[in-house]
N, C-alpha and C positions, 0 to 999 in steps of 0.2 A: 504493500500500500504506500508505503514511506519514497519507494522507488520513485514515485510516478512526481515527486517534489522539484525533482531535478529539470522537468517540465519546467516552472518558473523563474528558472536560473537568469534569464534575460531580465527580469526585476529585480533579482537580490544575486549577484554570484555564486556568496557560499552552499545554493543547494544543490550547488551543482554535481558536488560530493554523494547526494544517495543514488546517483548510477551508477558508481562504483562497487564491485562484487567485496574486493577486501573491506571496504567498512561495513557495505553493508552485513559482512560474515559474521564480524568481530561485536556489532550492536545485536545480533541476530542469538549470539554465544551468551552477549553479555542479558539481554533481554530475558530468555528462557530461563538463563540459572537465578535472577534476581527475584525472578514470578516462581519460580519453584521453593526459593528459601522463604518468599515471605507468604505465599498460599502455601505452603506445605504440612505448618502448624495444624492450622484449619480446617485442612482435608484430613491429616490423623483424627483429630479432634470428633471430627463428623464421623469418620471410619467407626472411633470407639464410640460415640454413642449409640449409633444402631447395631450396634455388638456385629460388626461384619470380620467377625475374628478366622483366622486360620486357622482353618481343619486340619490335626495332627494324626498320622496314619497310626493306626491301636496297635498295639503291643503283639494281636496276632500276627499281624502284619508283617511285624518284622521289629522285633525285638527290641533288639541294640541300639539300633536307631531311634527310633521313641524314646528312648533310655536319653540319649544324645540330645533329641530338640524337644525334652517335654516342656523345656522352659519357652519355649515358641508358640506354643498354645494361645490360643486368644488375642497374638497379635492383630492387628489390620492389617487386612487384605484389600486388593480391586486399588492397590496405591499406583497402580498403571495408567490412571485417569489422570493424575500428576501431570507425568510425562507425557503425556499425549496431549495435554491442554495447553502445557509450555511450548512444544513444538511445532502444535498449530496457532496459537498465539504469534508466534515469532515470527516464524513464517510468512504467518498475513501482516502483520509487520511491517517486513524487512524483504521478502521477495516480489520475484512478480508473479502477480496472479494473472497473469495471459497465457503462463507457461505452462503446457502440457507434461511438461516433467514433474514440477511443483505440486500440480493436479492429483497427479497417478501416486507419487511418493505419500504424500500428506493423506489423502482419501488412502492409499491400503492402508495404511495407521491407523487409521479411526475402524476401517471395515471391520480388520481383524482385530482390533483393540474390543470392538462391542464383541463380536463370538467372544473371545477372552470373558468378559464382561460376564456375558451368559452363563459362559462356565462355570465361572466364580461365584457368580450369586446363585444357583444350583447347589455348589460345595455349601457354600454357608448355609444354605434354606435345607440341606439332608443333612446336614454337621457331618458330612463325611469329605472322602478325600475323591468322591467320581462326581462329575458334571454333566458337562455335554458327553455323548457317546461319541469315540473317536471319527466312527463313521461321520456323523455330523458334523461334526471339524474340518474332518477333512473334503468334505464336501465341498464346505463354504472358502477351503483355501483353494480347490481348484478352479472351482467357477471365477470367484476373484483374480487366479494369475491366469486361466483364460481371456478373461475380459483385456485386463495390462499387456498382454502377448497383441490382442486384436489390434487393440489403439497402437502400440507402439509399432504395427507393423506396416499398419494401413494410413495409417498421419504423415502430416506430406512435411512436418519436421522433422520426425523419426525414421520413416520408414526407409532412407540409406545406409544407416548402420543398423538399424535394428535387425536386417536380413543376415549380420557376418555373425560370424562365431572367431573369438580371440583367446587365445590360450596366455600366460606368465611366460613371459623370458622370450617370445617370439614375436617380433615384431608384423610379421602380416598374420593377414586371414585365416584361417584353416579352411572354414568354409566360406565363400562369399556369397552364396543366396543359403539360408536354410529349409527353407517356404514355409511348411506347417509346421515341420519341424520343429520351429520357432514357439508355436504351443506347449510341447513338452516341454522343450526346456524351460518356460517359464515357470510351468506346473512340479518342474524339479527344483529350480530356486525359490520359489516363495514359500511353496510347502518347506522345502528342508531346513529353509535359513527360518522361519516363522516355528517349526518344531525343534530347532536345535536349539533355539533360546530358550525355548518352552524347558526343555531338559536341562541346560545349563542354571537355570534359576533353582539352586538348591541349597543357597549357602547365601548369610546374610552379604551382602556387596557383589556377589562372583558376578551374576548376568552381565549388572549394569554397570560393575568397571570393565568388563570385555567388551561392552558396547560401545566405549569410552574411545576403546582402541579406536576399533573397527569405525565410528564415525569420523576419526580424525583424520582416518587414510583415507574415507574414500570422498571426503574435502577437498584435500590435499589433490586426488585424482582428476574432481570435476569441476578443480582450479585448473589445472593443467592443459586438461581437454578442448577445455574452453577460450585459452586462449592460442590464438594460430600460432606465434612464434616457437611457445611452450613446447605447444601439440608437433612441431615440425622439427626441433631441433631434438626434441626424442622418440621422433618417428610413430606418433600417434595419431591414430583418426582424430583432425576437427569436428569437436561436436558444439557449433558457435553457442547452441541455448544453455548446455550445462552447467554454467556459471551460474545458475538458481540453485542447484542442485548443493553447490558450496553454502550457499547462506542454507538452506533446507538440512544438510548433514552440519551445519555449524550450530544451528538450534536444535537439534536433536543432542549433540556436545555440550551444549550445556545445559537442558533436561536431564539429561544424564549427571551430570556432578551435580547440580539441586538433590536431583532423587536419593545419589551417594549419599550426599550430608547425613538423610535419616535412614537411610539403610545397611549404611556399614554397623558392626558390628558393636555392641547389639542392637538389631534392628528395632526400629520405634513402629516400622512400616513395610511388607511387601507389598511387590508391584502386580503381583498374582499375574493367571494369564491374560489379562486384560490387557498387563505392560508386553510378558515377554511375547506373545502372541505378534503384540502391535509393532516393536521393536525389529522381532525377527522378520515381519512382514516391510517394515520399512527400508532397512538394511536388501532383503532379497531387490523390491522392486528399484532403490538403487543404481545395485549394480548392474540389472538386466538394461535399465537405462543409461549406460557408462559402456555400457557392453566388456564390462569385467567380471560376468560371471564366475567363470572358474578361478580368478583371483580371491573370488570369498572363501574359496576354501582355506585359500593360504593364511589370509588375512583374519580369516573368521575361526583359528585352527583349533584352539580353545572349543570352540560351539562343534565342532567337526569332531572333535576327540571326544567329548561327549555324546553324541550322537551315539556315534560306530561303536561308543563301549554297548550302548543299549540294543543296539543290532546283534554285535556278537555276543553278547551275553544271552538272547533268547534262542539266536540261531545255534549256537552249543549246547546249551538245555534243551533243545530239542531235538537236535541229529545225536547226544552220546547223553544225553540226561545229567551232564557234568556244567558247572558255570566257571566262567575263565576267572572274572573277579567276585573280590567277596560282598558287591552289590554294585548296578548297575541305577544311573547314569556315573561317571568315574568318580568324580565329587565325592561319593559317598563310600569308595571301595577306599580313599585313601584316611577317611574316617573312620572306617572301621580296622583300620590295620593303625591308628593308632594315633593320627594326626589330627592335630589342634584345630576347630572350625577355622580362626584366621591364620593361620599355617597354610591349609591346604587355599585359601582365598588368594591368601598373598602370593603365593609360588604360581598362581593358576594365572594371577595378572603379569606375574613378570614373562610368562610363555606365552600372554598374548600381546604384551609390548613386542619381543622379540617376533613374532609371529606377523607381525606391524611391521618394522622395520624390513623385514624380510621381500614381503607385498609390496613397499615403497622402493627397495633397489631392483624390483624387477621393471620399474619402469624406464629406470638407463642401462640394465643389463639383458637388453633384446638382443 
């Protein structure tokens, strides 16, 4: 909204500053975490009066762990609404709302933030630990990156890159038209990246300092892209609009450290799947628009090693009746084997710093 000030610059000069993407990044950073620390109270506050506390899994369940997070109990939950309101706050802000990337990014947050939503006020309304049925979830994440796959491919802003397929460390195409193809993979990153957060939320801070990473790169990326010289002297597709996408991952950057403040340990607040649902879903459609999808895995490596432990831990139990760790998503196998909640947080964030940096030198070592 802010953008469009620079319009009157021929009356006053100095506004001529809100077309530019670095400030506006940096007010966009600054905006989200200031509305997150000073609503943040308020939204706990509300949380705890209609007792929308976290459902701890019963003792049959699984023992040890209950043992571990009984003090977790009757937290607030649905603190996901946080983050999502800083982000689209910001956003409408500090970007442009002409831009079909801004669009598609900000809307899957909310889509998938409400299923989240759903979930969670399910959990709380049974005081158990099941919401929506997985089917249902999943449902709603395909139809959703079907729809993001259509738009991004048939838009006469997107649809030159949205056809390629890019891999890390290789400077051209692999594919240059995908055609339909281009559906799947959508319905492969929004789902995976939308579920791998979903899993990685299991420790008070884990999700949302990985998240931390992961928006700063892929800033840093749809800084780059965006501008031709950037994009040219590191042998990257110009994507002239994605300089939105930098203020849009620079508010989600500081949604994310607002949210931090009250949910590092011990938490005052989780994000439930409202946050990580929204998060992982904003993250996927992202990259699909940057056309660095398989850079999330690098980048997103943290969310990825969580994932795969939860794969191979059932696909084992079920082909030899044996589980590889001693509980799946990994978070918790390294809990049970003996590690401090912020022990296994803090080593899990330095592997997604490193995992960060890794993503960002593949952009000059094509």
């Amino acid at each position: 909204m802010l953008y469009y000030l620079h319009l009157w610059s021929d009356l006053w000069s100095p506004l001529r500053v809100f077309k530019y993407i670095s400030l506006r990044s940096m007010m966009a950073a600054t905006t989200a975490l200031i509305f997150s620390l000073l609503i943040g109270p308020w939204i706990i506050r509300k949380l705890t009066e209609l007792k929308i506390g976290q459902p701890i899994r019963t003792v049959e369940e699984v023992h040890r762990l209950a043992e571990l997070h009984r003090q977790k109990k009757g937290i607030p939950t649905m603190g996901g609404v946080l983050i999502i309101a800083a982000v689209t706050l910001s956003s409408l802000l500090w970007a442009r709302l002409d831009s079909i990337l801004v669009g598609l990014s900000v809307g899957s947050m909310i889509v998938l933030g409400s299923i989240g939503f759903a979930d969670d006020y399910l959990k709380v309304v049974r005081k158990q630990s099941k919401g929506l049925s997985a089917r249902g979830k999943l449902v709603g994440q395909i139809i959703l990156a079907m729809s993001i796959a259509l738009v991004l491919y048939y838009h006469p802003d997107t649809q030159g890159t949205a056809k390629k397929l890019l891999v890390p460390f290789y400077k051209y195409p692999v594919v240059e038209n995908l055609g339909l193809f281009s559906l799947v993979l959508a319905a492969l990153v929004i789902v995976g990246s939308s579920n791998a957060v979903n899993l990685t939320d299991g420790l008070d801070g884990l999700a949302i300092g990985c998240t931390i990473t992961v928006a700063f790169v892929y800033a840093a990326i749809a800084y780059v892209v965006s501008n031709a010289k950037f994009a040219s002297y590191l042998e990257l597709d110009h994507i002239p609009n994605a300089g939105e996408l930098t203020v849009v991952c620079s508010a989600l950057l500081g949604a994310s450290m607002g949210f931090l403040w009250f949910n590092c340990y011990p938490a005052r607040v989780f994000m439930g799947d409202t946050g990580s649902l929204g998060l992982g879903g904003i993250i996927g459609v992202v990259a699909l628009c940057l056309k660095q999808e398989f850079l999330l895995v690098l980048v997103g490596g943290v969310f990825v090693m969580e994932a795969l432990s939860v794969i191979l831990q059932v696909c084992s139990f079920k082909l030899t009746g044996k589980r590889i760790f001693a509980m799946a998503p990994l978070h918790h196998h390294f809990e049970l084997k003996g590690w401090s909640e912020t022990t296994v947080v803090v080593r899990f964030w330095i592997i997604s710093i490193l995992f960060a940096l890794v993503g960002l030198s593949s952009l000059k070592l094509r």
